[in-house]
C-alpha positions as CSV (number, residue, x, y, z in Angstrom):
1,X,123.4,108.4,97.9
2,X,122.4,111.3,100.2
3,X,124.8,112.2,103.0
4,X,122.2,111.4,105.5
5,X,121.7,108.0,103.9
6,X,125.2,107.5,104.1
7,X,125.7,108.2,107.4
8,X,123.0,106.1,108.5
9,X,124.3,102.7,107.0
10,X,127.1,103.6,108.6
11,X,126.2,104.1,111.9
12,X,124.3,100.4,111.0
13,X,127.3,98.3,109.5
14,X,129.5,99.7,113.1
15,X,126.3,98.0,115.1
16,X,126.7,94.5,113.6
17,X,127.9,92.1,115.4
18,X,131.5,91.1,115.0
19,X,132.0,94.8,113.3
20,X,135.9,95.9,114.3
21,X,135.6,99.2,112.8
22,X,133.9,101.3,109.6
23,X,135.7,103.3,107.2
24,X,133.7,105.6,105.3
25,X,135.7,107.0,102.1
26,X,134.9,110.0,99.2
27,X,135.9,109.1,95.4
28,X,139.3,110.7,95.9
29,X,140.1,108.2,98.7
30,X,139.8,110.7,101.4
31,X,138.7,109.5,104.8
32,X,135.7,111.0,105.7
33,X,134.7,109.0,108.6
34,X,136.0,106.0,110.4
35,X,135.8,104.3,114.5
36,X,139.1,103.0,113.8
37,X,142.7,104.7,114.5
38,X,144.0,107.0,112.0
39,X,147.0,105.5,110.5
40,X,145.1,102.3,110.2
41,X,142.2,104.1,108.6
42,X,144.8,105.6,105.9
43,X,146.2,101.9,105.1
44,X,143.0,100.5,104.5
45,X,141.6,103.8,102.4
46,X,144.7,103.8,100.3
47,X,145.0,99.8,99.5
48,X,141.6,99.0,99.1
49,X,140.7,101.9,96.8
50,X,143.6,100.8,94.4
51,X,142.0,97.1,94.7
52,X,138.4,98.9,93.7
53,X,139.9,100.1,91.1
54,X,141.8,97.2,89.6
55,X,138.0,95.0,90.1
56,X,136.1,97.7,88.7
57,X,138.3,97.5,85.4
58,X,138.0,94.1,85.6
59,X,134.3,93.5,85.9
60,X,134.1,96.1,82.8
61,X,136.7,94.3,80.5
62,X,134.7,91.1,81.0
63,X,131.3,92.7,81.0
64,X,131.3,96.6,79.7
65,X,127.7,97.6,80.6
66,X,128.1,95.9,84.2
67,X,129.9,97.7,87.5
68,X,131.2,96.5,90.7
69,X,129.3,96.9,93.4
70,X,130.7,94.9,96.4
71,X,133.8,93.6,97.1
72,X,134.6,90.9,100.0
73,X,138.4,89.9,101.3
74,X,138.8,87.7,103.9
75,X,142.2,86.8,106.0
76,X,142.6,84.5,108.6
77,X,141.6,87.2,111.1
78,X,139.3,89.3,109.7
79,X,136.7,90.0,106.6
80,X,136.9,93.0,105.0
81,X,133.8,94.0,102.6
82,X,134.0,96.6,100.5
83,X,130.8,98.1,98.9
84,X,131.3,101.3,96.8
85,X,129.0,103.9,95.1
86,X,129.9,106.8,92.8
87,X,130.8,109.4,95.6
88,X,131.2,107.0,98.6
89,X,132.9,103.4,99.3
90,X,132.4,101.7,102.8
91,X,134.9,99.4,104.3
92,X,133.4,97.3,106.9
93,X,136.5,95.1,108.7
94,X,135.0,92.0,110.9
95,X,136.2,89.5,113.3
96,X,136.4,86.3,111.3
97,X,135.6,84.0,114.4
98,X,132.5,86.6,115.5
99,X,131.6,86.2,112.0
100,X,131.7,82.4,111.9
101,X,129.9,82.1,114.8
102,X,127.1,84.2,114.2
103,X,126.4,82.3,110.7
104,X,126.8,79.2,112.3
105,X,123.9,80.5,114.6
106,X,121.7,81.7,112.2
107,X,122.4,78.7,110.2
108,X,120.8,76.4,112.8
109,X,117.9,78.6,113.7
110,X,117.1,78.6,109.6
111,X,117.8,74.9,110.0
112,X,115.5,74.5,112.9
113,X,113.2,76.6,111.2
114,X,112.7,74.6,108.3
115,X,112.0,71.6,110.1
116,X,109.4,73.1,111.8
117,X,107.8,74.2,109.1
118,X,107.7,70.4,107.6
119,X,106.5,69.7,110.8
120,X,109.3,67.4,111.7
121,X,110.0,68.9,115.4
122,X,108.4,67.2,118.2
């Protein structure tokens, strides 16, 4: 992906709602650019490029010609998603309840959509 490109989703994924913070990281696991503190951005880097790893290997042991293209972890707190390239993962950590409430929202506006479409909305 080209560096502008990269950039770009970045800037994006930092705009969504419920985004916490971005972590953009090379193939070595070098941070190259993050909105969140730097000892924090280190602990994510590190951990969740050894956890890349291990599902990469996995996803290949159980299907050799496929690759792992998006991981997604969620805690109590927050959802971390994970979506790596050659050169480049992206670590985008949320707010679990600004998460929750914002698919809850579109949820009932799909919902609501639906039923207007059958024609079932007075």
């Amino acid at each position: 992906m080209p560096r502008d490109s990269v950039q770009e989703t970045f800037n994006r994924l930092t705009e969504l709602p419920g985004v916490m913070g971005a972590i953009l990281v090379d193939g070595s696991g070098t941070v190259l650019r993050s909105n969140v503190n730097e000892s924090a951005s280190q602990v994510y880097a590190n951990r969740l490029v050894q956890l890349v790893t291990m599902s990469r290997d996995l996803v290949r042991d159980v299907e050799p010609s496929d690759d792992l293209a998006y991981v997604r972890l969620r805690t109590r707190k927050q959802e971390l998603m994970v979506a790596t390239e050659s050169q480049h993962t992206i670590i985008v950590i949320q707010d679990v309840q600004s998460l929750d409430q914002t698919r809850r929202s579109t949820s009932a506006s799909a919902r609501n959509s639906t039923a207007y479409d059958r024609g079932s909305v007075s």
